[in-house]
C-alpha positions as CSV (number, residue, x, y, z in Angstrom):
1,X,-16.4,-26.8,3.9
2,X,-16.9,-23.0,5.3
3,X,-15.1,-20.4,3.8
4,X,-14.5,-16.9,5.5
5,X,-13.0,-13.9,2.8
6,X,-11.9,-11.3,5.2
7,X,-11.5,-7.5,4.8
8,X,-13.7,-7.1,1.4
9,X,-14.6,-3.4,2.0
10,X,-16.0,-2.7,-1.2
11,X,-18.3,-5.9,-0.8
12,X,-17.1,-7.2,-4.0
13,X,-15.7,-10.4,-3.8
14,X,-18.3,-12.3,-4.5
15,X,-18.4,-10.9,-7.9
16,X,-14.8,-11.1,-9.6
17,X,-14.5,-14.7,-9.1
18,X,-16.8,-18.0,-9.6
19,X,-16.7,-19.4,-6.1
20,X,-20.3,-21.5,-6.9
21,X,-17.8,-23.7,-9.1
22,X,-15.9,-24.3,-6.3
23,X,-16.2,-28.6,-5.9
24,X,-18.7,-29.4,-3.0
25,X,-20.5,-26.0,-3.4
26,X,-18.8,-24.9,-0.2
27,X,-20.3,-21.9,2.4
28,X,-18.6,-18.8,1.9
29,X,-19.1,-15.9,4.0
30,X,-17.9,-12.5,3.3
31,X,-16.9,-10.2,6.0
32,X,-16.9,-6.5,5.1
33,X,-16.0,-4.5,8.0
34,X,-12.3,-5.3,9.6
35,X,-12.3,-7.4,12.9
36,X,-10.1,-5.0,15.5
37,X,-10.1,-7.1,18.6
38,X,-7.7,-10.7,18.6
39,X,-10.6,-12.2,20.6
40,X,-13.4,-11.2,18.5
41,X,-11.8,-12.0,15.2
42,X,-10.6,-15.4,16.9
43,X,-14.3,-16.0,17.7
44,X,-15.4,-15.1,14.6
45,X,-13.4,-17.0,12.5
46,X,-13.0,-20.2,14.7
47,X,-15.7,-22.0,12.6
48,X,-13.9,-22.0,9.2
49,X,-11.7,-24.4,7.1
50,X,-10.5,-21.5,4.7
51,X,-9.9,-18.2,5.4
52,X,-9.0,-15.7,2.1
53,X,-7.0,-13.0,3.8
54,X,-6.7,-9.5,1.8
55,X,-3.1,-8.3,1.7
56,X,-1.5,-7.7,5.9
57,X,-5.3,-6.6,6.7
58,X,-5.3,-8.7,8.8
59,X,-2.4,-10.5,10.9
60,X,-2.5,-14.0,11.3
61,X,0.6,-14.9,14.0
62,X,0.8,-17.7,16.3
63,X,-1.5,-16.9,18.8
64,X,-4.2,-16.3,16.4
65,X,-3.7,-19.2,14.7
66,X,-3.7,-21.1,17.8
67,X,-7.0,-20.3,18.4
68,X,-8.1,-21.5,14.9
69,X,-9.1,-25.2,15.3
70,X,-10.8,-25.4,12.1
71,X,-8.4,-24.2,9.6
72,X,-6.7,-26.1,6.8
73,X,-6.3,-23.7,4.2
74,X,-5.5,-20.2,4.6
75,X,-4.9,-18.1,1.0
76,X,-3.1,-14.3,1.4
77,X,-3.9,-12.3,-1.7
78,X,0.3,-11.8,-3.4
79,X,3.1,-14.0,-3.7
80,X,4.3,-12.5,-0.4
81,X,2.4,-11.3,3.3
82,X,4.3,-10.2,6.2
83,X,1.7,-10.3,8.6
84,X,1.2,-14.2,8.5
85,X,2.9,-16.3,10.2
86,X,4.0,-19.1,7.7
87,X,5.9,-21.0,10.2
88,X,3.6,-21.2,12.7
89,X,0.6,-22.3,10.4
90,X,2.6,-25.2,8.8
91,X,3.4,-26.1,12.6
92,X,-0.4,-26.3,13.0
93,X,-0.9,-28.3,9.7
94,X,-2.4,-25.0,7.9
95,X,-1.4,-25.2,4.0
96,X,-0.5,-20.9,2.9
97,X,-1.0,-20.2,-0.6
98,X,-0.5,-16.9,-2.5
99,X,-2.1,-15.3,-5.7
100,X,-0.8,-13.0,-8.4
101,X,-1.0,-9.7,-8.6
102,X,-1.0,-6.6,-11.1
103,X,2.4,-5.3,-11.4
104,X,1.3,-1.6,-12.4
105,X,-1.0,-0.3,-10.0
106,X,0.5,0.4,-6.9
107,X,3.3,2.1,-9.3
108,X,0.0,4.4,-11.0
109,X,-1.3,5.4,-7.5
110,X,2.6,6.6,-6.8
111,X,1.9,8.8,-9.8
112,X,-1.7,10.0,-8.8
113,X,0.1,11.0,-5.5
114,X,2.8,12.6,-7.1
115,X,0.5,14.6,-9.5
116,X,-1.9,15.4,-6.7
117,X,0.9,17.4,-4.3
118,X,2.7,19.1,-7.0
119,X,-0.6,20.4,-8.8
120,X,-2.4,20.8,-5.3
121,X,-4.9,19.1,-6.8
122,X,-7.2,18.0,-3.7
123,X,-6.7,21.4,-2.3
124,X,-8.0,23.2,-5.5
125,X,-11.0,20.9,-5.6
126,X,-12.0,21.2,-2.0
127,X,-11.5,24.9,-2.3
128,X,-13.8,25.4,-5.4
129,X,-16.7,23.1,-4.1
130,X,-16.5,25.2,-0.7
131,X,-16.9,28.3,-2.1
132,X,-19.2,27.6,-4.8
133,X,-21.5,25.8,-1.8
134,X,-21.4,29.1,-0.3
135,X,-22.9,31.4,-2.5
136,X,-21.9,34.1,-4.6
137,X,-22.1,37.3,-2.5
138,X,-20.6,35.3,0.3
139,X,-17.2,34.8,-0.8
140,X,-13.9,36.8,-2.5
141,X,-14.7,37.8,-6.0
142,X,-12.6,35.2,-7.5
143,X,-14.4,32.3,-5.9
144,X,-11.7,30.7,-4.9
145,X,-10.0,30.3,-7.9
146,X,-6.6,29.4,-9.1
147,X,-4.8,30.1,-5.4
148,X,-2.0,27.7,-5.4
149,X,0.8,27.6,-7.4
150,X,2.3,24.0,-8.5
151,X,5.4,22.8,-9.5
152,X,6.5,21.0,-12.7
153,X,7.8,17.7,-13.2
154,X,9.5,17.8,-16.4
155,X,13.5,18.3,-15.8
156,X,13.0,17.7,-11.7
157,X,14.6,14.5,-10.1
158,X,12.8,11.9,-8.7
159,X,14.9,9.5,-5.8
160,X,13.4,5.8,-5.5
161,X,14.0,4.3,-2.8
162,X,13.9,0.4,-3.7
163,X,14.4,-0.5,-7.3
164,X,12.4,-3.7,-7.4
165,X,9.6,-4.3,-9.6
166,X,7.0,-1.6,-8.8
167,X,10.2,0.8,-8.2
168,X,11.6,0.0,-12.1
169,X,7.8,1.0,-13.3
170,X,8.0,4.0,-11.5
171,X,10.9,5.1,-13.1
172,X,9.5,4.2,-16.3
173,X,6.8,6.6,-15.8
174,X,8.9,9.1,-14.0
175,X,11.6,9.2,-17.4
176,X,8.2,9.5,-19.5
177,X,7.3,12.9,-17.4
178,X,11.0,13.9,-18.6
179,X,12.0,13.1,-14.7
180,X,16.2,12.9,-13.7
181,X,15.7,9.8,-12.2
182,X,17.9,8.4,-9.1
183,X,17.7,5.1,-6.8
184,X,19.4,3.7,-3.8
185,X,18.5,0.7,-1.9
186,X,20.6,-1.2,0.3
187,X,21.7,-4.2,-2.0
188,X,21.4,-1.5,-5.5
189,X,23.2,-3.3,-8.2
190,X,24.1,-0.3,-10.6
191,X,23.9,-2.1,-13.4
192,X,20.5,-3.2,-12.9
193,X,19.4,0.6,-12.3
194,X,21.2,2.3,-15.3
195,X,18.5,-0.7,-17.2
196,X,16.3,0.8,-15.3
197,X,16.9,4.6,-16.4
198,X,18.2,5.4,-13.2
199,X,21.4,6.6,-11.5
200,X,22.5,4.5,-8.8
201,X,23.7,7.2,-6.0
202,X,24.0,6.5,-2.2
203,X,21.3,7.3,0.8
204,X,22.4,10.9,1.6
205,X,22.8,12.2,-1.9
206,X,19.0,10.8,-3.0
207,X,17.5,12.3,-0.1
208,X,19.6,15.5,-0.5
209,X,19.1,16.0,-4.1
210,X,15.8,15.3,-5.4
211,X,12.8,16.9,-5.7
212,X,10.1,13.8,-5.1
213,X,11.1,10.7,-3.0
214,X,8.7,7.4,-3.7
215,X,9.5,4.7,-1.2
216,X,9.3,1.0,-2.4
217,X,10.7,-0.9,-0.1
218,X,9.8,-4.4,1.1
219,X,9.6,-4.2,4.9
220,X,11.5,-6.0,7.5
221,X,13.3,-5.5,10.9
222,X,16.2,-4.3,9.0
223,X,14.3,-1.7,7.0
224,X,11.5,-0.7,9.5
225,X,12.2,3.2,9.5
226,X,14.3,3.3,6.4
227,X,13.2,6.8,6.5
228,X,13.6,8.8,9.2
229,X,14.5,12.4,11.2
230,X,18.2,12.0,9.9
231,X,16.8,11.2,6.1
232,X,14.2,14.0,6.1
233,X,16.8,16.2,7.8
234,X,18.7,15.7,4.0
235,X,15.7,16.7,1.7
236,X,14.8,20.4,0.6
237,X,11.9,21.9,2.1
238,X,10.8,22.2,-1.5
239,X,10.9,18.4,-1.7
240,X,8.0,16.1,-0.8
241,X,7.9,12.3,0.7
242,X,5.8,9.4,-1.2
243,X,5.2,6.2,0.4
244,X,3.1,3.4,-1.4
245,X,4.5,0.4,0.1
246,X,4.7,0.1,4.2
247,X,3.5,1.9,6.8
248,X,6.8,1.1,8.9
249,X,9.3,2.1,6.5
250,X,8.9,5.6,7.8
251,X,9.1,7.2,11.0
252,X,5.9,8.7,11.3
253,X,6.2,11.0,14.6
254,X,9.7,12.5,12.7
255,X,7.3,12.6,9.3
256,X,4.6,14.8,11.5
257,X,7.5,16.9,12.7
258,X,8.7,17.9,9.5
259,X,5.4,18.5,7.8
260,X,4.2,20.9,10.6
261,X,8.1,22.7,11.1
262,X,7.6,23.0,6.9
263,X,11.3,21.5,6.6
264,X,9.8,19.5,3.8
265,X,7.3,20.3,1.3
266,X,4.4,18.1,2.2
267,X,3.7,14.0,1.7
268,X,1.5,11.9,-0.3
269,X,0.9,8.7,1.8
270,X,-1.1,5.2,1.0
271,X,0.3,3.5,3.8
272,X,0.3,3.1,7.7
273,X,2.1,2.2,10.8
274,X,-2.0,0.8,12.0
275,X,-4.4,0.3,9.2
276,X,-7.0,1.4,8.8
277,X,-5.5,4.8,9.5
278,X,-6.8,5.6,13.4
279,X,-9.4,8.7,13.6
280,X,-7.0,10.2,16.0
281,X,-3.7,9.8,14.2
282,X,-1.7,12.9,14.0
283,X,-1.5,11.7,10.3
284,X,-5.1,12.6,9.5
285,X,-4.1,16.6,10.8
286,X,-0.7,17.1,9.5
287,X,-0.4,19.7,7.0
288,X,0.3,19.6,3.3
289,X,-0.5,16.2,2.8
290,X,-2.6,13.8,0.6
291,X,-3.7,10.4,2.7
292,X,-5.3,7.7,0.8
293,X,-6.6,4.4,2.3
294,X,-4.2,1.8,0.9
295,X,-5.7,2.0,-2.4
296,X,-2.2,0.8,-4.2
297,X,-3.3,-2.5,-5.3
298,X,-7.2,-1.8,-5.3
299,X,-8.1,-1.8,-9.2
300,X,-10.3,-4.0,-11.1
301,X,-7.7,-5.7,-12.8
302,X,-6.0,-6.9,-9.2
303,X,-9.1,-8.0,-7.5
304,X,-9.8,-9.7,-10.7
305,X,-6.5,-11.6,-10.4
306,X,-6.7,-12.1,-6.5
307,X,-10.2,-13.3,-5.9
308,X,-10.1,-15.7,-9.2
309,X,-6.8,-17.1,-7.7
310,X,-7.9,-17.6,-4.6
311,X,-10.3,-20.0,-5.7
312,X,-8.1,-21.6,-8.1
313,X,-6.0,-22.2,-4.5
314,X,-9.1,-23.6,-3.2
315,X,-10.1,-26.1,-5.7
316,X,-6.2,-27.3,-6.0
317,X,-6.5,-27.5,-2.4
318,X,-9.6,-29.3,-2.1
319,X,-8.4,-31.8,-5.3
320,X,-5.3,-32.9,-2.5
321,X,-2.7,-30.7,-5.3
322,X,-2.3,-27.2,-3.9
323,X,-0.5,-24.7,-5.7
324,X,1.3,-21.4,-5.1
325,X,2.2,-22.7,-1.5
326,X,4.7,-20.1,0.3
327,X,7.5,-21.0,2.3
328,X,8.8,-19.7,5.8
């Protein structure tokens, strides 16, 4: 049996999981850099019975799949991945099975993000390293420090757009900070928010009233650009944008706009409409913003729970009992 784990950046899957105890002492082969091209990635996968996909990485639809002779088994890091085509791999006799997850870090990167623009915290770094590169006679007196001015979170409201699971921990954390604390989502229950800590209010008055908007949303045709020109329109351009779940959900270009008319306050982003994040994206220029690489569920504890799942998958799989298969 030859296994292929896709998209391990960091090179590290090898080490958070016991894949020598997997039955048969299978081949597994790690690919580090992401495969761009549908024919390349088709050609280099073609030879494998397992593929362990990290996160939407990378797609796996119909056409890809068709091309996939090989594959039996093919395990998506989560319980849930919109870029694979479930439908079409059971079609093709391929078996889907999830892992768990950890159900606070994407909600502590939200607050790294959150910290990061209303302390200007990157900016100050990059501004104190600069200067102090440059010498002493060669700069202002100060040497660039303390420039910005940030803003408090303590009595501020925070609007959440999508009071699931990661959504509820963020307004944990955000009533901790001493946060007024909103939500709105398209199916809200109100009761299920005041348990929460938050006030259930409607589209126009979240967007319009608080200080920080967090987005976690799942994503679908109904909510691809749940936030755009009309909803940024609402906020204050004291207010900044936060979005740690999908790409999609917002309207980039109309985003861009905003940020570079200064309508809104600036944006902390982990996620992308094309990922990884092209070198030409207006994204990577706009102003007042902090970009990280989809680092929401990259911690220690989640790989831990991904990669030592994945091979639990694999032996169930291999004993004829799979487990954690997802539906269509």
């Amino acid at each position: 049996m030859r296994i292929a784990i896709l998209d391990d950046y960091q090179d590290v899957a090898l080490s958070y999981a016991d894949w020598d105890g997997l039955p048969g002492r299978p081949e597994v082969t790690v690919f580090t850099e992401h495969i761009e091209r549908h024919e390349a990635l088709a050609a280099a996968l073609s030879p494998f019975d397992v593929i362990v996909a990290m996160r939407e990485r990378t797609a796996f639809g119909a056409s890809l799949l068709s091309l996939l002779p090989q594959l039996r088994l093919l395990v998506t890091t989560g319980m849930a991945n919109a870029a694979v085509d479930i439908a079409a791999a059971r079609e093709r006799g391929v078996t889907v099975c999830g892992t768990g997850g950890s159900p606070f870090a994407t909600a502590e990167l939200t607050w790294g993000l959150i910290l990061a623009l209303a302390r200007h915290i990157p900016e100050e770094d990059q501004r104190m390293r600069s200067t102090g590169g440059a010498g002493g006679a060669a700069v202002a007196v100060r040497g660039g420090w303390q420039r910005t001015i940030g803003r408090g979170l303590h009595g501020r409201q925070l609007g959440i757009v999508g009071l699931g699971r990661i959504g509820q921990q963020v307004a944990a954390y955000g009533q901790a900070f001493g946060m007024r604390v909103a939500a709105w989502s398209q199916n809200l229950n109100p009761d299920q928010a005041h348990a929460a800590g938050a006030e259930p209010v409607s589209k126009e008055e979240l967007f319009s009233s608080s200080d920080f908007v967090t987005v976690h949303y799942k994503l679908s045709e109904r909510s691809r650009g749940l936030v755009g020109a009309a909803e940024l329109a609402l906020m204050r351009p004291t207010a900044y944008l936060v979005n740690t779940s999908r790409g999609p959900l917002v309207d980039s270009s109309a985003l861009v706009a905003a940020l570079r008319k200064g309508t809104i306050a600036g944006a902390g982003l982990d996620t992308y409409d094309t990922e990884p994040l092209p070198l030409g994206d207006s994204l990577r220029l706009a102003p007042n913003t902090v970009l990280t690489p989809h680092l929401g569920y990259v911690t220690d504890d989640t790989y831990r729970v991904f990669y030592g799942e994945a091979v639990e998958d694999i032996a169930a799989f291999v004993q004829g009992d799979p487990i954690r298969v997802l539906s269509p």
